[in-house]
Backbone as JSON Lines, residues from 0, in Angstrom:
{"i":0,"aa":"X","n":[0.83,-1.17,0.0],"ca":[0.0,0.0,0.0],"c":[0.89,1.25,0.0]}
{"i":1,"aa":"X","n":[0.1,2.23,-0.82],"ca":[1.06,3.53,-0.91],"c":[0.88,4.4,-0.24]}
{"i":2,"aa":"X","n":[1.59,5.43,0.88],"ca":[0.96,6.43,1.39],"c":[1.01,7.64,0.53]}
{"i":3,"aa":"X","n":[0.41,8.05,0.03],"ca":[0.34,9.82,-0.27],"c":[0.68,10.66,0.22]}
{"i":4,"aa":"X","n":[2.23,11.12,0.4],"ca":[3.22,12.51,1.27],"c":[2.6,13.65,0.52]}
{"i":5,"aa":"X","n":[1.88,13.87,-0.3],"ca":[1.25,15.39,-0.9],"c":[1.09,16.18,0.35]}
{"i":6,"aa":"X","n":[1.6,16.91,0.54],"ca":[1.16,18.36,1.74],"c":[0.45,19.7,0.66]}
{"i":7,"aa":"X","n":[-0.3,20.5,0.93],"ca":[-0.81,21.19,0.46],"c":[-0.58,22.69,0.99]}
{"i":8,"aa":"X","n":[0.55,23.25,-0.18],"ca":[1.53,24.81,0.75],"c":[0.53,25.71,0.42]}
{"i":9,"aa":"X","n":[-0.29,25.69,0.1],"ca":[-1.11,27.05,-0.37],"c":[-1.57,27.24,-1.7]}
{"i":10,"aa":"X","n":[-1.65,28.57,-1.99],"ca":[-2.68,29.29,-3.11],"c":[-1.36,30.11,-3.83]}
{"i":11,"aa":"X","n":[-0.97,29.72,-4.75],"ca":[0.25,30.67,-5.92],"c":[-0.84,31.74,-6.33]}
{"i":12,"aa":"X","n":[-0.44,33.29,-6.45],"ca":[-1.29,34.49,-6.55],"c":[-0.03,35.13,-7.53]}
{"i":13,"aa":"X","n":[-0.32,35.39,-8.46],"ca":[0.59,36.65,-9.34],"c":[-0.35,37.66,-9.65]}
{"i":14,"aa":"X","n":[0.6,38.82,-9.22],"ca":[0.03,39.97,-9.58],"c":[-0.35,40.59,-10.9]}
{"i":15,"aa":"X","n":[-1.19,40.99,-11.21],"ca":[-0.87,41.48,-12.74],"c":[-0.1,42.62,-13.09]}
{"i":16,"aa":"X","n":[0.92,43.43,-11.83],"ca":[1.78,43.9,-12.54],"c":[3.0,43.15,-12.92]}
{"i":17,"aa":"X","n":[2.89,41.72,-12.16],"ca":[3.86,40.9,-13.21],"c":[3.85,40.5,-14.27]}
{"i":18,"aa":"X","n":[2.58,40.48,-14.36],"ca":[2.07,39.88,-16.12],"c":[2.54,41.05,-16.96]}
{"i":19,"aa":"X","n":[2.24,42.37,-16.85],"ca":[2.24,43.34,-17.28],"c":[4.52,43.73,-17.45]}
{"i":20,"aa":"X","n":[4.96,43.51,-16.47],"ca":[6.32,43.62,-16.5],"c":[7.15,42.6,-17.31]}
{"i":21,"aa":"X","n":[6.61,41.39,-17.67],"ca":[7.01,40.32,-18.62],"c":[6.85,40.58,-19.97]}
{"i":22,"aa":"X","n":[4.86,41.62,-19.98],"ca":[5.03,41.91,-21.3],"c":[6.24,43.02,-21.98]}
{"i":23,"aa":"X","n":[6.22,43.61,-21.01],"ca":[7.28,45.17,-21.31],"c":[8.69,44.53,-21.44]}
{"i":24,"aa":"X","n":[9.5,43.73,-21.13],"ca":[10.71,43.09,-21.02],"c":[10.41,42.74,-22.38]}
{"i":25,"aa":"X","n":[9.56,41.51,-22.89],"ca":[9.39,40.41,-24.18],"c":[9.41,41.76,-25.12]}
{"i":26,"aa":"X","n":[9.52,43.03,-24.99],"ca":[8.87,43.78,-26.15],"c":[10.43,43.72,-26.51]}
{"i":27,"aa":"X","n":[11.44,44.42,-25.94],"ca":[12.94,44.11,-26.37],"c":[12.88,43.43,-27.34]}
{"i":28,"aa":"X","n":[12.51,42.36,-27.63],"ca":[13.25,41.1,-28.26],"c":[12.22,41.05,-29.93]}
{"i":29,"aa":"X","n":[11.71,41.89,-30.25],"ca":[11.26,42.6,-31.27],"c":[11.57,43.82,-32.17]}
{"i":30,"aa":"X","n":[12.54,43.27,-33.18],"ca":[13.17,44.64,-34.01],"c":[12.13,45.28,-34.78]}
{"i":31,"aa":"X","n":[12.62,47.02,-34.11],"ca":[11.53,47.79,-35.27],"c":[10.52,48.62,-33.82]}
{"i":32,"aa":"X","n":[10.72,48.0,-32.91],"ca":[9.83,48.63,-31.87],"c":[10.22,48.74,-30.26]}
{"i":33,"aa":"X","n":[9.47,49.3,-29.95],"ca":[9.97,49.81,-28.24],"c":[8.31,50.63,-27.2]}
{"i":34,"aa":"X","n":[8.71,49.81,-26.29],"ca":[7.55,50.83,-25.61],"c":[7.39,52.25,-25.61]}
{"i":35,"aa":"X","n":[6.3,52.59,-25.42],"ca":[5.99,54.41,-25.45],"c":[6.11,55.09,-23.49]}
{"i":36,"aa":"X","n":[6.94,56.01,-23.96],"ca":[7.55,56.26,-23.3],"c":[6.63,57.87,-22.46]}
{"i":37,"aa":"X","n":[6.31,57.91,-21.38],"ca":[5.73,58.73,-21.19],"c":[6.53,59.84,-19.98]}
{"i":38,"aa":"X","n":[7.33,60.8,-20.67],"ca":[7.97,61.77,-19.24],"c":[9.05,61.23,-18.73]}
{"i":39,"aa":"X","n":[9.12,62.43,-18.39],"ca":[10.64,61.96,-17.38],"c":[10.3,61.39,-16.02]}
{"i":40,"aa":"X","n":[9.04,61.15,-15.63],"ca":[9.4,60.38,-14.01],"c":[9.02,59.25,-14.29]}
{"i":41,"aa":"X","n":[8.63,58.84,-14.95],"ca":[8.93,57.41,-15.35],"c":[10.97,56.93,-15.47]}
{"i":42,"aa":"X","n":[11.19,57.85,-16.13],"ca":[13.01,57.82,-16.1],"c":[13.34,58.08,-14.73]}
{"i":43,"aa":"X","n":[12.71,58.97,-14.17],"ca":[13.43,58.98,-12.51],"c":[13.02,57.8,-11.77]}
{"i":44,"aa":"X","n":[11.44,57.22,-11.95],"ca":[11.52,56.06,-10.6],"c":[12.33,54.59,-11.45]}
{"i":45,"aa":"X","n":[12.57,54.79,-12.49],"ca":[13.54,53.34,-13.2],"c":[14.98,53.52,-12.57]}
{"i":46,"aa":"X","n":[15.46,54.81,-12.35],"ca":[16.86,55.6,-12.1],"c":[17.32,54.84,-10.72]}
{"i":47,"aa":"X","n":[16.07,54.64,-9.7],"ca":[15.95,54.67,-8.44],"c":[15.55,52.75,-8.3]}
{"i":48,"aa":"X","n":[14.96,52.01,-9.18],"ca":[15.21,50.96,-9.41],"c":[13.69,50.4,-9.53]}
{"i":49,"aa":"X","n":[12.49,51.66,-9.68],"ca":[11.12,50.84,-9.49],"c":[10.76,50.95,-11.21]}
{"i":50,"aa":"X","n":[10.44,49.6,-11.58],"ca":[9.86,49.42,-12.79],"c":[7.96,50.31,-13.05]}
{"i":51,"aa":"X","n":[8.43,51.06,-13.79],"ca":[7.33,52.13,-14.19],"c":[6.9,51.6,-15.5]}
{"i":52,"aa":"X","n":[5.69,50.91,-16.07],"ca":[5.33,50.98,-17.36],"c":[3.77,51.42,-17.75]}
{"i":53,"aa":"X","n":[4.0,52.62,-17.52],"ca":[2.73,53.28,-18.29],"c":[1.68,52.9,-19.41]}
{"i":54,"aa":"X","n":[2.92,52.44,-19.86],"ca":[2.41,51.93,-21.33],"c":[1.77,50.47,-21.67]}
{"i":55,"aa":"X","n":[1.45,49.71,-20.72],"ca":[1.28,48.6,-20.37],"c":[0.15,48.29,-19.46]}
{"i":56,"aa":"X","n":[-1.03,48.01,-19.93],"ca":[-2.39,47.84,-19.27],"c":[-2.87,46.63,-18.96]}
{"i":57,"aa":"X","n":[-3.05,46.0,-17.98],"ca":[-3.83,44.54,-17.5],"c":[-5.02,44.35,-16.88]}
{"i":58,"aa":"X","n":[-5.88,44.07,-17.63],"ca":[-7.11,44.56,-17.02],"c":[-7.43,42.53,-16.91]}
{"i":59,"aa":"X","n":[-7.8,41.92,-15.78],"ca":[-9.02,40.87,-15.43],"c":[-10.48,40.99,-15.3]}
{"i":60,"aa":"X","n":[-10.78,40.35,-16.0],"ca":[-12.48,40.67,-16.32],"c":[-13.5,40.15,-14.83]}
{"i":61,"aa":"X","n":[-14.19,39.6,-15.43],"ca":[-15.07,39.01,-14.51],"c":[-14.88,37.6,-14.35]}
{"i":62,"aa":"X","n":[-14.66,36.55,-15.15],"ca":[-14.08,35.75,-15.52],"c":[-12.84,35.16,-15.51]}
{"i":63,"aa":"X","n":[-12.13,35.97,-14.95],"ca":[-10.76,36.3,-14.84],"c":[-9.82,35.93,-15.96]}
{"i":64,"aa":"X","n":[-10.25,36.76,-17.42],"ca":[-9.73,36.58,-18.23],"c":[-8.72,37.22,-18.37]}
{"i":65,"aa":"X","n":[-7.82,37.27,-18.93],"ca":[-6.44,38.11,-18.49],"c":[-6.65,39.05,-20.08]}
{"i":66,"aa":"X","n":[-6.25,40.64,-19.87],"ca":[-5.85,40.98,-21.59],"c":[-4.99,42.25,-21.0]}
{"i":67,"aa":"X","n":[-4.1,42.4,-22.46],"ca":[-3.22,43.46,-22.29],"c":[-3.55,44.57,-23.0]}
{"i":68,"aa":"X","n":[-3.4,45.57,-22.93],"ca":[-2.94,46.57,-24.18],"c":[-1.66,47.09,-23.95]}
{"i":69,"aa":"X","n":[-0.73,47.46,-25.21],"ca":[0.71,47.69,-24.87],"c":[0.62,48.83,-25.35]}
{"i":70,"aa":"X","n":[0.96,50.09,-25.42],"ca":[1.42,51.06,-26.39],"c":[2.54,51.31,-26.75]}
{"i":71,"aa":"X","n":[2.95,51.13,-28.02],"ca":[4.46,51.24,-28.28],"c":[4.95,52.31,-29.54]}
{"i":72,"aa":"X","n":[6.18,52.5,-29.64],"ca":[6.68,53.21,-30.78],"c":[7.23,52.3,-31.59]}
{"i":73,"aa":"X","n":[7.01,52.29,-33.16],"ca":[7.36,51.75,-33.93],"c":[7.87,52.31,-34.89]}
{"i":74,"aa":"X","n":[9.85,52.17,-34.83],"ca":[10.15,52.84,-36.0],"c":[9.91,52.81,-37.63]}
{"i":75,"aa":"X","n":[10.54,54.05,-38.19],"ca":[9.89,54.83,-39.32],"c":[10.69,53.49,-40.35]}
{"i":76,"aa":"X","n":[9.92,53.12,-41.58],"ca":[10.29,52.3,-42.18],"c":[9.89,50.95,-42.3]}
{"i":77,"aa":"X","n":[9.37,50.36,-40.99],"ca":[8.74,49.34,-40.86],"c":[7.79,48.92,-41.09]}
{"i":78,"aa":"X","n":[7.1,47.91,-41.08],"ca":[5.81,47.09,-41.67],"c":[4.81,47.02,-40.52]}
{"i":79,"aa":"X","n":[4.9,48.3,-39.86],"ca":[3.53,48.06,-38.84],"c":[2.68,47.1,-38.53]}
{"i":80,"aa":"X","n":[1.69,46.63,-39.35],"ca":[0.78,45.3,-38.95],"c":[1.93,44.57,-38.71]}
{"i":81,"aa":"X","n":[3.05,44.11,-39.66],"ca":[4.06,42.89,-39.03],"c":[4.33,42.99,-37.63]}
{"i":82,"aa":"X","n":[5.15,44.28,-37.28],"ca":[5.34,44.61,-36.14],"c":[4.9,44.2,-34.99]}
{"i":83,"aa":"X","n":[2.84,44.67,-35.33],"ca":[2.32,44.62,-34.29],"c":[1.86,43.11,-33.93]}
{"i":84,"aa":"X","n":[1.78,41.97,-34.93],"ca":[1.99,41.02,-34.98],"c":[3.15,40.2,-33.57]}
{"i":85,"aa":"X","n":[4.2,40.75,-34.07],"ca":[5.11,40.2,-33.91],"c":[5.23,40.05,-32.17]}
{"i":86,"aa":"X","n":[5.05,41.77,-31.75],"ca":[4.68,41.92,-30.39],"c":[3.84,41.23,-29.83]}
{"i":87,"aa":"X","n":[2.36,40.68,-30.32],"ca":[1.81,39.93,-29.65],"c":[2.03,38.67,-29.44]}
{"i":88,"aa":"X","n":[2.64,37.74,-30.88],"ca":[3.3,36.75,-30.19],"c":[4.03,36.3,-29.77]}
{"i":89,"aa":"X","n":[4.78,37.65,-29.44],"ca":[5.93,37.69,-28.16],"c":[5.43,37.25,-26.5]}
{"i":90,"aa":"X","n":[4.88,38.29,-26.62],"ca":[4.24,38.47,-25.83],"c":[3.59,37.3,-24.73]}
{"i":91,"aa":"X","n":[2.52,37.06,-25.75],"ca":[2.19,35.36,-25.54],"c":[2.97,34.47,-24.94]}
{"i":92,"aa":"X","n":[3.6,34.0,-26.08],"ca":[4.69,33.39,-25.8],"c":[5.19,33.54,-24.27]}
{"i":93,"aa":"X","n":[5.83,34.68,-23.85],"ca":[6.34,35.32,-22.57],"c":[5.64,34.97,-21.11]}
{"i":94,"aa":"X","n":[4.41,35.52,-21.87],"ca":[3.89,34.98,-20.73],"c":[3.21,33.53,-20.24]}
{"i":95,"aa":"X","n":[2.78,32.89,-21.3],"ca":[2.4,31.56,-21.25],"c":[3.72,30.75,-20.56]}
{"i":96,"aa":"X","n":[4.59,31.34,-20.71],"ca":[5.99,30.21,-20.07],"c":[6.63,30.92,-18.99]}
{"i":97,"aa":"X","n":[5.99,31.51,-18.72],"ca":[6.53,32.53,-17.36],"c":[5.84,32.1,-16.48]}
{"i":98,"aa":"X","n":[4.31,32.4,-16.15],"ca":[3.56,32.28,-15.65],"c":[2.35,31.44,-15.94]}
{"i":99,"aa":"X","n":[2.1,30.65,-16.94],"ca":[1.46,29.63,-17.05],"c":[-0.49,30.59,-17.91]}
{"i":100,"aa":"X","n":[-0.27,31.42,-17.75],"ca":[-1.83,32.1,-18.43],"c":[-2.18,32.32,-19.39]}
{"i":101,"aa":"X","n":[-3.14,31.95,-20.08],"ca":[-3.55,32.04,-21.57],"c":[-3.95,33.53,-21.63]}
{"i":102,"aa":"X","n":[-3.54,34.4,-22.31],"ca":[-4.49,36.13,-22.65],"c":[-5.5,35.73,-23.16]}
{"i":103,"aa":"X","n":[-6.53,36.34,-23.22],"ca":[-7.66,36.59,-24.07],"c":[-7.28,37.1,-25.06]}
{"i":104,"aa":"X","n":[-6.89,38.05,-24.52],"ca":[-6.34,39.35,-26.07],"c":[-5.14,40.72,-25.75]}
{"i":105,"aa":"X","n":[-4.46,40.87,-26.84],"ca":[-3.22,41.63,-26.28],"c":[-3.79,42.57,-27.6]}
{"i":106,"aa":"X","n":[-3.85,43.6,-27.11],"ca":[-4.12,44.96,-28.16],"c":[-2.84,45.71,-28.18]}
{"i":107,"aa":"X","n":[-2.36,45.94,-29.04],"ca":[-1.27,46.42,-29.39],"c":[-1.56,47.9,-30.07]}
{"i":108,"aa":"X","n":[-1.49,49.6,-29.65],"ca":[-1.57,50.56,-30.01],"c":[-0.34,51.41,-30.33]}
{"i":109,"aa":"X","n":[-0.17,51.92,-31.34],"ca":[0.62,52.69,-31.92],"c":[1.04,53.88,-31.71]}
{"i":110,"aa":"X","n":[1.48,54.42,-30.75],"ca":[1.63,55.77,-30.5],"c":[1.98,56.6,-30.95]}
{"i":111,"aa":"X","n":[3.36,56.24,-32.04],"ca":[4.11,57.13,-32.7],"c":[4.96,56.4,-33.81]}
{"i":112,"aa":"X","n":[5.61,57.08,-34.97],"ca":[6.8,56.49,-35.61],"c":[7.83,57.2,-35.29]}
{"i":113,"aa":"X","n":[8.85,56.55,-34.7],"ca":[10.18,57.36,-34.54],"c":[11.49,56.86,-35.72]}
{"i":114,"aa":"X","n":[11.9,58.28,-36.29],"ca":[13.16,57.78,-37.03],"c":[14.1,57.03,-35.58]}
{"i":115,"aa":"X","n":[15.01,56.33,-36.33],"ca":[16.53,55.93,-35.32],"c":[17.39,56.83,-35.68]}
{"i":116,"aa":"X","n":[18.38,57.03,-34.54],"ca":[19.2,57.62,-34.46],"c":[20.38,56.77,-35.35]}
């Protein structure tokens, strides 16, 4: 006969500004784009070491469906829809293996085109 050692530690809770800080990291790893950047105190509380992303919305429904909206800049030259593509199944991706959650939906908004330096 087998005994069953399972102990039961609790309830795992993630915040959704983690969901939201995974999406803003995964955006990096997408050429052609970058989050939208709002002011300088967003640059001062990053300076000081607290992750600020404005640009990055997580809303849970009723249902507790998870969705994002990102707003980003997408430089001048690029294939926009690809782009915005690309970000979401980053994104996805990111978070499905981070944290284990399916999105509903990641809206991806355009704020601006910036030339590069």
């Amino acid at each position: 006969m087998r005994q069953d050692n399972t102990v039961d530690l609790g309830v795992v809770q993630i915040h959704k500004k983690v969901i939201g800080d995974i999406a803003a990291a995964s955006i990096q790893e997408v050429p052609g784009a970058a989050l939208a950047t709002f002011g300088i105190i967003g640059s001062i509380a990053e300076a000081f070491g607290y992750k600020n992303y404005p640009s990055v919305t997580v809303s849970v429904d009723k249902d507790n469906q998870v969705s994002l909206e990102i707003r980003v800049i997408i430089y001048y030259g690029m294939n926009i829809p690809e782009v915005a593509r690309q970000i979401q199944d980053v994104i996805q991706r990111a978070v499905e293996d981070a944290v284990d959650i399916n999105l509903r939906e990641i809206n991806v908004n355009v704020q601006a085109i910036e030339r590069r330096a």
